[in-house]
N, CA and C of each residue as an Amber inpcrd file, in Angstrom:
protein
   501
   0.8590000  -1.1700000   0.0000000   0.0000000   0.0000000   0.0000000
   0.9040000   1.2310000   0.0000000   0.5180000   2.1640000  -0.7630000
   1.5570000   3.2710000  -1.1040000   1.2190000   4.4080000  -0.5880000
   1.8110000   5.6580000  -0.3460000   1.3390000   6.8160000   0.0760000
   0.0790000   7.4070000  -0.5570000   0.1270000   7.1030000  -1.9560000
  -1.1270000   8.3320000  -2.8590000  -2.1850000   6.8890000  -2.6570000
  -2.3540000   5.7350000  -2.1820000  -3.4160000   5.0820000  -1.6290000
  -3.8920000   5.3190000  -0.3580000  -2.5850000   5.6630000   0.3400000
  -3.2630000   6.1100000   1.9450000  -4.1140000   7.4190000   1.6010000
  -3.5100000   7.9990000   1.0620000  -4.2820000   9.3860000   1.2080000
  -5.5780000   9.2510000   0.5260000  -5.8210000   8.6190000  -0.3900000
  -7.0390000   8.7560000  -1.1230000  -7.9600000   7.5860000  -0.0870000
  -7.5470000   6.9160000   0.4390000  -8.2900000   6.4270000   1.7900000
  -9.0400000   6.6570000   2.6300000  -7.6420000   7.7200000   2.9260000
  -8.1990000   9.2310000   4.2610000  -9.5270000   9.7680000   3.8870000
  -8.7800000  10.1900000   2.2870000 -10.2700000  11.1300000   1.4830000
 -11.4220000  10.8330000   1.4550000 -11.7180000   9.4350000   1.2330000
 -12.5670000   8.6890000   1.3000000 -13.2130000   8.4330000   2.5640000
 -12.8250000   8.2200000   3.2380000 -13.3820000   7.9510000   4.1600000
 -13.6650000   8.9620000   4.9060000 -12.9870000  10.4070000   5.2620000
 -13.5880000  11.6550000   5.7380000 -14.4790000  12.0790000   4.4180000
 -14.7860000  11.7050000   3.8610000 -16.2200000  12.5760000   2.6920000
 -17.4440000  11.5800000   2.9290000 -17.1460000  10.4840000   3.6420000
 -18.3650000   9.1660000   3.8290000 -18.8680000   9.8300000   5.2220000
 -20.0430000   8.6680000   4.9500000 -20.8210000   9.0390000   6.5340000
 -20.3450000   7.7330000   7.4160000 -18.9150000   7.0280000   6.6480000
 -18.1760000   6.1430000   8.1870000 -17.7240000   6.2620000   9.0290000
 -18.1160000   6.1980000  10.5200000 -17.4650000   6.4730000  11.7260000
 -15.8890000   5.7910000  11.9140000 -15.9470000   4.2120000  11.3390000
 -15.0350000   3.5500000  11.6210000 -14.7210000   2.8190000  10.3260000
 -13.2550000   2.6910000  10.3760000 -12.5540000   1.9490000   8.9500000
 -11.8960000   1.0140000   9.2160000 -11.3610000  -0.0600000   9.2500000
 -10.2440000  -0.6970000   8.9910000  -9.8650000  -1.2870000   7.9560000
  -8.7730000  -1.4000000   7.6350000  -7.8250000  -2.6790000   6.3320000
  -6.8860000  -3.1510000   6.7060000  -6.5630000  -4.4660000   6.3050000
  -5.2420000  -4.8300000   6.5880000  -4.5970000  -4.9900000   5.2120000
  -3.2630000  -4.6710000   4.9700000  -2.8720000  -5.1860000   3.8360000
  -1.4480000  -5.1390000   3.8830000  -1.0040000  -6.0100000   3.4170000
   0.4370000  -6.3650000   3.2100000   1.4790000  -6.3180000   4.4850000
   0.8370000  -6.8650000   5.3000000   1.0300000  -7.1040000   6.5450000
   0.9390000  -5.6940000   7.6540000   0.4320000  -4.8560000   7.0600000
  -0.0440000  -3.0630000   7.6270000  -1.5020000  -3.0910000   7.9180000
  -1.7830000  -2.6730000   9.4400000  -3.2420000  -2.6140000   9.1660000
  -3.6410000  -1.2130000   9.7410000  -4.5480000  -0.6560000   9.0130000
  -5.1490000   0.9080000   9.2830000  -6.2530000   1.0110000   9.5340000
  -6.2930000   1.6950000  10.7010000  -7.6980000   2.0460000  11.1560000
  -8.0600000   3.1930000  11.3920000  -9.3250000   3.7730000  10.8550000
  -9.3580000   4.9850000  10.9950000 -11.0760000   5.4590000  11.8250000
 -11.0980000   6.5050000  12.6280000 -12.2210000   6.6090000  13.4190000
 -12.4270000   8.0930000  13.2340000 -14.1290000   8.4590000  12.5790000
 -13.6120000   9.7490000  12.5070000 -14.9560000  10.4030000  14.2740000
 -14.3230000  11.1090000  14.8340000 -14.5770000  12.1520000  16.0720000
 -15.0450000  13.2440000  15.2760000 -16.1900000  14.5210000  15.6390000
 -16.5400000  15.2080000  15.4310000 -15.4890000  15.6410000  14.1670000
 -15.7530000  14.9350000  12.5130000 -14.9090000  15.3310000  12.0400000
 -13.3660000  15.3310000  11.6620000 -13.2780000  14.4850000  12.7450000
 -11.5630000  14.7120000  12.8620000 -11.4190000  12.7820000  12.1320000
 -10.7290000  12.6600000  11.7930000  -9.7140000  11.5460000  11.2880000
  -9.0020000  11.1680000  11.8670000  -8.3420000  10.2090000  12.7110000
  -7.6010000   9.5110000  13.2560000  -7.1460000   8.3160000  12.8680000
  -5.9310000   8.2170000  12.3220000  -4.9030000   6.9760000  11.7470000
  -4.4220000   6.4920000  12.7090000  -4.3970000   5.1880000  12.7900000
  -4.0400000   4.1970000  14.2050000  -3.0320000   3.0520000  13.3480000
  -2.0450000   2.7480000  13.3550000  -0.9360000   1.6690000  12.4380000
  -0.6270000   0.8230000  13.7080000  -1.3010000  -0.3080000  13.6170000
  -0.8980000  -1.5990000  14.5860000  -0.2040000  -2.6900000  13.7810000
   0.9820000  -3.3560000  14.3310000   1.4660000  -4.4510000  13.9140000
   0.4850000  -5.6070000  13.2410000   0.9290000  -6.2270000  12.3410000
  -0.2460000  -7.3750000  12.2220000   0.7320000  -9.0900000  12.7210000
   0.6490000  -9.7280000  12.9720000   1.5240000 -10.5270000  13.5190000
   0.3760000 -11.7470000  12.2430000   1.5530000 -12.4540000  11.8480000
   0.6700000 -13.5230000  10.5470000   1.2710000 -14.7480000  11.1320000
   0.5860000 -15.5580000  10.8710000   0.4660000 -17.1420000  11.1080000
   1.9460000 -17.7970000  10.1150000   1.7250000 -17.3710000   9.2880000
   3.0180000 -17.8700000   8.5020000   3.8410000 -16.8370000   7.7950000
   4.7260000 -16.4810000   8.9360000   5.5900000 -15.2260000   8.8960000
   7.0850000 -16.2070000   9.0780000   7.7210000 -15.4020000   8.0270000
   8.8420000 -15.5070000   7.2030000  10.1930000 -15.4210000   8.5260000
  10.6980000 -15.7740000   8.4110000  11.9380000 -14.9230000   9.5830000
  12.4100000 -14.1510000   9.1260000  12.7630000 -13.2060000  10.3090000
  13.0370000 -11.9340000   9.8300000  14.6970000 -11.6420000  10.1900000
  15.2130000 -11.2810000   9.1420000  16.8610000 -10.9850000   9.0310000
  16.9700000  -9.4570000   9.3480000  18.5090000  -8.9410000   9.0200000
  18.5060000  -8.0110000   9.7720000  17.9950000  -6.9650000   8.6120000
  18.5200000  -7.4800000   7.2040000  18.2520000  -6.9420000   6.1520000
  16.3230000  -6.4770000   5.6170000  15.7420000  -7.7400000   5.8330000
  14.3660000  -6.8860000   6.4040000  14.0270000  -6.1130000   7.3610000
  14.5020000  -6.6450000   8.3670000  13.6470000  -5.5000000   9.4970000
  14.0020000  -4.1030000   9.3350000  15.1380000  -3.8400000   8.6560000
  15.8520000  -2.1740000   8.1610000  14.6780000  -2.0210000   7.2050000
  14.7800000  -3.2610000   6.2790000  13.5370000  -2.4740000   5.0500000
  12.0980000  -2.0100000   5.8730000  11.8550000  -2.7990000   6.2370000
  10.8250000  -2.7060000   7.1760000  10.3720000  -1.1870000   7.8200000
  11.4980000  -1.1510000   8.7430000  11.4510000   0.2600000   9.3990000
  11.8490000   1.6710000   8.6890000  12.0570000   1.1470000   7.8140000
  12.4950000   2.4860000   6.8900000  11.0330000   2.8990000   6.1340000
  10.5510000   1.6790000   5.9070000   8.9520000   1.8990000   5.0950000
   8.0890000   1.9870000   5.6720000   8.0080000   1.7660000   7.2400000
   7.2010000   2.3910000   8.3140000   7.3850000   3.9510000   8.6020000
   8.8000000   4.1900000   8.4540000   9.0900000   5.3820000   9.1540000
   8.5680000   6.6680000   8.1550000   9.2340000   6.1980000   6.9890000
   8.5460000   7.2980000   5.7980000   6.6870000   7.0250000   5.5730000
   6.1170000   5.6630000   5.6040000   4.6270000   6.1080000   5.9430000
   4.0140000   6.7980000   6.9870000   4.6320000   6.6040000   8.2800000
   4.4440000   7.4060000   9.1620000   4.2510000   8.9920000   8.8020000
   5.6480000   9.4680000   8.2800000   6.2120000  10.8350000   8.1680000
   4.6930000  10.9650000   6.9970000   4.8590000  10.6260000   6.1900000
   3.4610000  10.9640000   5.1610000   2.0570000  11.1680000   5.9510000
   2.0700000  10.4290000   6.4920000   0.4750000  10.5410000   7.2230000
   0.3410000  11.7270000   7.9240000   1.9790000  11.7390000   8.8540000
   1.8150000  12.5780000   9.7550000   1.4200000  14.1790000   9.0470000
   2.1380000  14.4510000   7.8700000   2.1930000  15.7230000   7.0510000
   0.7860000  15.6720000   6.5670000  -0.0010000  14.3690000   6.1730000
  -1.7620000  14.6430000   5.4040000  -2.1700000  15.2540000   6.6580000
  -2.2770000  15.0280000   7.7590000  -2.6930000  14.8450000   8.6250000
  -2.5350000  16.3980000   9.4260000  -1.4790000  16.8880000   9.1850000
  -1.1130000  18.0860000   9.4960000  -1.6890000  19.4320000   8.6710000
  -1.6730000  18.4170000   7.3740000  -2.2900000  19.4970000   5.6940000
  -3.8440000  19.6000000   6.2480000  -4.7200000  18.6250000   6.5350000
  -5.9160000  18.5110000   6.5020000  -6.0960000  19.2440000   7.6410000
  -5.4780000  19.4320000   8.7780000  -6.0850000  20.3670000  10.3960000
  -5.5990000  21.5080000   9.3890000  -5.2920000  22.3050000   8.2590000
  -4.7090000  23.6330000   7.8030000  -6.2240000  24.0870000   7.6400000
  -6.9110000  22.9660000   6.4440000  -7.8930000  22.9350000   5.7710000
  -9.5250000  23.6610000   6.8770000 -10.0850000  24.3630000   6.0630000
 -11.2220000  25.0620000   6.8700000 -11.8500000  23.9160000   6.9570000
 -12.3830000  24.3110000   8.1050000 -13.4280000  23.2160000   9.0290000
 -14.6610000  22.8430000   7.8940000 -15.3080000  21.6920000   8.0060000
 -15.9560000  20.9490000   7.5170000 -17.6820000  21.5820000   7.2960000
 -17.4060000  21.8710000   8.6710000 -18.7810000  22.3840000   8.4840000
 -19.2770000  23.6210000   8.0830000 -18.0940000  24.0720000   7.7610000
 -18.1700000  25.6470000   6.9350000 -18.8590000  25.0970000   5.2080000
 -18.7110000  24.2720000   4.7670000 -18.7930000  24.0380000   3.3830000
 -19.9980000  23.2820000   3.0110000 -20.6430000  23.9260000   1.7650000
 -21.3170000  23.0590000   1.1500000 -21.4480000  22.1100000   0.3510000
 -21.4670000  20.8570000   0.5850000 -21.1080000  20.0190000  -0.5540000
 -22.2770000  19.6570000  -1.8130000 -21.8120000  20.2000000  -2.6050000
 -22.9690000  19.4620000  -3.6100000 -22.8720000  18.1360000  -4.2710000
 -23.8910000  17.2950000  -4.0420000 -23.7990000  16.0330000  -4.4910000
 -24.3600000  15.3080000  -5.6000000 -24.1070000  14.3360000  -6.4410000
 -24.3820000  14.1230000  -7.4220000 -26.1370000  13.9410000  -7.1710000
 -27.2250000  13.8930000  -7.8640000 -28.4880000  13.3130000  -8.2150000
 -28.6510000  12.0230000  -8.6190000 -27.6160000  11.8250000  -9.3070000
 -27.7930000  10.6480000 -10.4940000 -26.5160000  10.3140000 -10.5970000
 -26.7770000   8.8460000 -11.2170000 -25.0480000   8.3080000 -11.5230000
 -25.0730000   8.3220000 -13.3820000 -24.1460000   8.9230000 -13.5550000
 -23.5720000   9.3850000 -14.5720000 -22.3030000   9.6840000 -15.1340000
 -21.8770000  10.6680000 -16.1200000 -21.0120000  11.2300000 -16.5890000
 -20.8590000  12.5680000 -16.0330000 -19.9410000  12.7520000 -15.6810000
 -19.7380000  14.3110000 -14.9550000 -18.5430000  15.2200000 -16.4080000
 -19.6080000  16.2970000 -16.7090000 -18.5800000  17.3400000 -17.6170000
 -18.6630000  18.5580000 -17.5110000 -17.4570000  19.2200000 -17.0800000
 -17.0560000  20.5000000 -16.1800000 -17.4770000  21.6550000 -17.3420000
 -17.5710000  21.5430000 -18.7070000 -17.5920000  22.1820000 -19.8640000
 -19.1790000  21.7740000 -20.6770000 -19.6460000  23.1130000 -21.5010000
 -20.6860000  22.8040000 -22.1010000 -19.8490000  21.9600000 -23.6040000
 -18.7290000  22.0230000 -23.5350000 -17.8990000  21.1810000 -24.9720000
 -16.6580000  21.3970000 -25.2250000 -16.0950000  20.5950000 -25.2760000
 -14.5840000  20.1620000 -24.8230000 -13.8950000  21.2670000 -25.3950000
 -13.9670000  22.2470000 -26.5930000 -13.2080000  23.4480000 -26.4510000
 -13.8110000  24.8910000 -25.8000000 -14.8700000  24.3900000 -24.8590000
 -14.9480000  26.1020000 -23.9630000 -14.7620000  25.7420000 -22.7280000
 -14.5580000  26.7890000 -21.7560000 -14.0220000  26.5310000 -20.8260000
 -15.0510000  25.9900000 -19.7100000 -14.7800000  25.8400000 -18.6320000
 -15.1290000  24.9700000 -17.3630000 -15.7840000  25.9950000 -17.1950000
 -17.4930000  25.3710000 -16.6220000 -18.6570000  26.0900000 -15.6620000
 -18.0440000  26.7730000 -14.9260000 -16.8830000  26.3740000 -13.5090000
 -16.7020000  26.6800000 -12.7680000 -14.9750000  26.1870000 -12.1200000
 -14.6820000  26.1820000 -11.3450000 -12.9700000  26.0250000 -11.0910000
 -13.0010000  26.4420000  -9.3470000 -11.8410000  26.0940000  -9.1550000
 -11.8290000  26.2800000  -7.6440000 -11.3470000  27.7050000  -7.9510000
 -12.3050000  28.8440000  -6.8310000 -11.8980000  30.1180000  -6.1360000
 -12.9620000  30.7060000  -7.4120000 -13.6790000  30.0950000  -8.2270000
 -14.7960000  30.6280000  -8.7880000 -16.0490000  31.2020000  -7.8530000
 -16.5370000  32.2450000  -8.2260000 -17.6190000  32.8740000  -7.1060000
 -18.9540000  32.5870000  -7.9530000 -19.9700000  31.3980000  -6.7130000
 -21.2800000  31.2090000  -7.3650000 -22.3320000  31.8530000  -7.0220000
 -23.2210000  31.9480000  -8.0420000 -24.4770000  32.3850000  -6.9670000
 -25.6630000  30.9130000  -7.2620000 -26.7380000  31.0570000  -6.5950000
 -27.8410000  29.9680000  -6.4810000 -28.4440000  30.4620000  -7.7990000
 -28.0220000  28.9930000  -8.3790000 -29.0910000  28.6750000  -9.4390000
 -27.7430000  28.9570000 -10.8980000 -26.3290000  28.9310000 -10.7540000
 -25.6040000  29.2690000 -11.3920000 -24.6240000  27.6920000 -11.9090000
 -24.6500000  27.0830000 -12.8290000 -24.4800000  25.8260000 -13.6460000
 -23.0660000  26.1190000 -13.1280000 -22.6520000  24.1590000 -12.5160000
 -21.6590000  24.2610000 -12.1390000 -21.2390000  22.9300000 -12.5460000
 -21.8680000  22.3360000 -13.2430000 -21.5280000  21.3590000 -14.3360000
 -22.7320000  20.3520000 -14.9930000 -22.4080000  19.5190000 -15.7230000
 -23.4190000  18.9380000 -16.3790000 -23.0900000  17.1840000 -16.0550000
 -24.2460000  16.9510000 -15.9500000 -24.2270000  15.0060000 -15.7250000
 -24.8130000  14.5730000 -17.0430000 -24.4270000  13.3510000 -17.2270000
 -25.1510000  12.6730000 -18.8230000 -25.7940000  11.4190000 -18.0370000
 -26.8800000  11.3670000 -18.4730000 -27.2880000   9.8610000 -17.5260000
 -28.2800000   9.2950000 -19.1700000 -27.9860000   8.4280000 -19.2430000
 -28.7030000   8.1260000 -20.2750000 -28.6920000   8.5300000 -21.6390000
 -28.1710000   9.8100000 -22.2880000 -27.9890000  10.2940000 -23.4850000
 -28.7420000  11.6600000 -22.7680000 -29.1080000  11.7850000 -21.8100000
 -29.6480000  13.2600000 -21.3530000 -28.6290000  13.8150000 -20.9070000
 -28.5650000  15.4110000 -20.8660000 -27.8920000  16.1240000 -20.2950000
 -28.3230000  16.5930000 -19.6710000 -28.0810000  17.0210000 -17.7820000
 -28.8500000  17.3220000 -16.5790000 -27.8100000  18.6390000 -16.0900000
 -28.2560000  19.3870000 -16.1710000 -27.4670000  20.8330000 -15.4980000
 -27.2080000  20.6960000 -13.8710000 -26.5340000  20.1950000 -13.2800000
 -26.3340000  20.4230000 -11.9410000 -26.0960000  22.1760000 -11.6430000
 -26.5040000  22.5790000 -10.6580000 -26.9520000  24.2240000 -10.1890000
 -26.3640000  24.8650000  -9.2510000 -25.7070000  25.5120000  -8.2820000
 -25.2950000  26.0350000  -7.1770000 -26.7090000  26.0420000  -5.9930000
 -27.1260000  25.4840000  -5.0190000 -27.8330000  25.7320000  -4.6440000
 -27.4800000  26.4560000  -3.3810000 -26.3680000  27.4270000  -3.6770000
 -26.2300000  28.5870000  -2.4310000 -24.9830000  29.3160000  -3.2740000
 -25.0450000  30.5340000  -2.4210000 -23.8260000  31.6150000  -2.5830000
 -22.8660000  31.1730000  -2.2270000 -21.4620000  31.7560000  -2.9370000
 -19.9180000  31.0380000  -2.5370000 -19.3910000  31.0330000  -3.2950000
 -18.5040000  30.7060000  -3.1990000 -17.1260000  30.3250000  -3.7330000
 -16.4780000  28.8470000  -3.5890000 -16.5410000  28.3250000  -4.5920000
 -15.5440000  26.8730000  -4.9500000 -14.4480000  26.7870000  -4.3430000
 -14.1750000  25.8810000  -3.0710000 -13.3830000  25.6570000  -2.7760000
 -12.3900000  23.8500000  -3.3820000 -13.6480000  23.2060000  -3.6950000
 -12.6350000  22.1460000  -4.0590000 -13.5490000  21.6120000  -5.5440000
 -12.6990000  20.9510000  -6.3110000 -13.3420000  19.9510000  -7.4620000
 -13.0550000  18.7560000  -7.1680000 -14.1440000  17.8020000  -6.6120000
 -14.0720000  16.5320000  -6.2390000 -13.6740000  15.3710000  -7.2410000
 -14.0870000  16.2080000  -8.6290000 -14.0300000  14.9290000 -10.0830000
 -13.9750000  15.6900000 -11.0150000 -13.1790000  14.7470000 -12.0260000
 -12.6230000  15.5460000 -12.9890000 -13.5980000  15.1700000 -13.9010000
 -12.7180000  15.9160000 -14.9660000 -13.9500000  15.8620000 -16.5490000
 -13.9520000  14.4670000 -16.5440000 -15.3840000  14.3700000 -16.7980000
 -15.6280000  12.9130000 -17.9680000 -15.1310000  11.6210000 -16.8760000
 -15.5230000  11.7160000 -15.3290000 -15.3670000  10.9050000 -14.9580000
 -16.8070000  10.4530000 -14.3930000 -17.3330000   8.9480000 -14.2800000
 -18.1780000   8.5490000 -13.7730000 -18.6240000   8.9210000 -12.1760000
 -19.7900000   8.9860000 -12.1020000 -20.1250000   9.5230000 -10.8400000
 -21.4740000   8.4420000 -10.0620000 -21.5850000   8.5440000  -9.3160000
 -22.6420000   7.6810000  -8.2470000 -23.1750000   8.9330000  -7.2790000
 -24.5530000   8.1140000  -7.3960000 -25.4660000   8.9660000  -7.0710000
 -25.4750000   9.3360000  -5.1830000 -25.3100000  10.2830000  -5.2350000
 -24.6610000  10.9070000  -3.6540000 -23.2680000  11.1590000  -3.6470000
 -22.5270000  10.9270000  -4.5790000 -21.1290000  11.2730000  -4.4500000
 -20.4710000  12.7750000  -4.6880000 -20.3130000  13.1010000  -3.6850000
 -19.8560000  14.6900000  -3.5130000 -19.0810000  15.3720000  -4.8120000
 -19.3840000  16.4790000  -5.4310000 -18.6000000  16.8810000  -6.9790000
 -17.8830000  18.3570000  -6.3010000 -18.6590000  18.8800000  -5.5880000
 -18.0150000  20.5020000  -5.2270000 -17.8430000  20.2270000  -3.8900000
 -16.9150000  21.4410000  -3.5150000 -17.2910000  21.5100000  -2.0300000
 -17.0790000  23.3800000  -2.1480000 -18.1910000  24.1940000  -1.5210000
 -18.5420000  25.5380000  -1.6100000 -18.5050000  26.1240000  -0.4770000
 -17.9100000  27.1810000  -0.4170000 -17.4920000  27.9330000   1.0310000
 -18.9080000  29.3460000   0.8870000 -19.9770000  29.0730000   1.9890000
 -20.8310000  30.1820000   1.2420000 -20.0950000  31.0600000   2.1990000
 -21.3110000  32.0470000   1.1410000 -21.1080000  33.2120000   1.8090000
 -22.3720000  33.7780000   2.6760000
């Protein structure tokens, strides 16, 4: 499991309505609990039934690839308490599962972009569900703080696309 998997983990799982996570994988297991909001990474040993002996030459690899996942988490972890509080933002969520496209056609530019200022009722991208095209809307004042999905990527229905700092 690699750093840009932990993190998209984290992501995942602070944008869900899961209190509690775990995985084990590759002999690493992560658990995560989220508190009013907050995220908490917990890294416990996994001890396996048919474990290899360990030389001196692993256990260095070992701790070296603990120590730099550590250091990574610790820095998401540090990035994300930077990040404005949660409940400042509006998230708009998909309707429908579809095609998500940031553009009315691939040579004009994007509805909207992060640090774009919306108002209610102002097209902030388009879904394709079926051969229809569905205008998703601003349903408040603000400003774009994040783009959850990129062009032309598939979407599920409840899955967060903006996140909007009103005003």
């Amino acid at each position: 499991m690699d750093y840009k998997n932990i993190q998209e983990l984290i992501k995942t799982v602070s944008e869900s309505s899961l209190t509690s996570f775990e995985i084990e994988n590759e002999g690493i297991r992560i658990k995560m609990e989220k508190i009013e909001q907050q995220v908490i990474v917990e890294r416990t040993p996994v001890v396996s039934v048919k474990q290899e002996p360990q030389t001196r030459e692993n256990i260095a690899t070992n701790e070296v690839y603990v120590e730099k996942l550590e250091n990574n988490i610790a820095r998401t972890i540090e990035n994300a308490a930077k990040i404005i509080p949660e409940e400042n933002y509006f998230v708009v969520k998909s309707p429908i599962v579809g095609t998500m496209y940031s553009a009315p056609s691939s040579e004009l530019k994007n509805f909207v972009k992060v640090g774009s200022k919306v108002k209610i009722g102002d097209t902030l991208c388009i879904l394709e569900a079926m051969k229809l095209m569905n205008e998703i809307e601003s349903e408040v004042d603000g400003e774009i703080a994040e783009v959850l999905v990129s062009n032309e990527d598939m979407v599920e229905y409840g899955q967060p696309l903006f996140k909007i700092i009103e005003n």
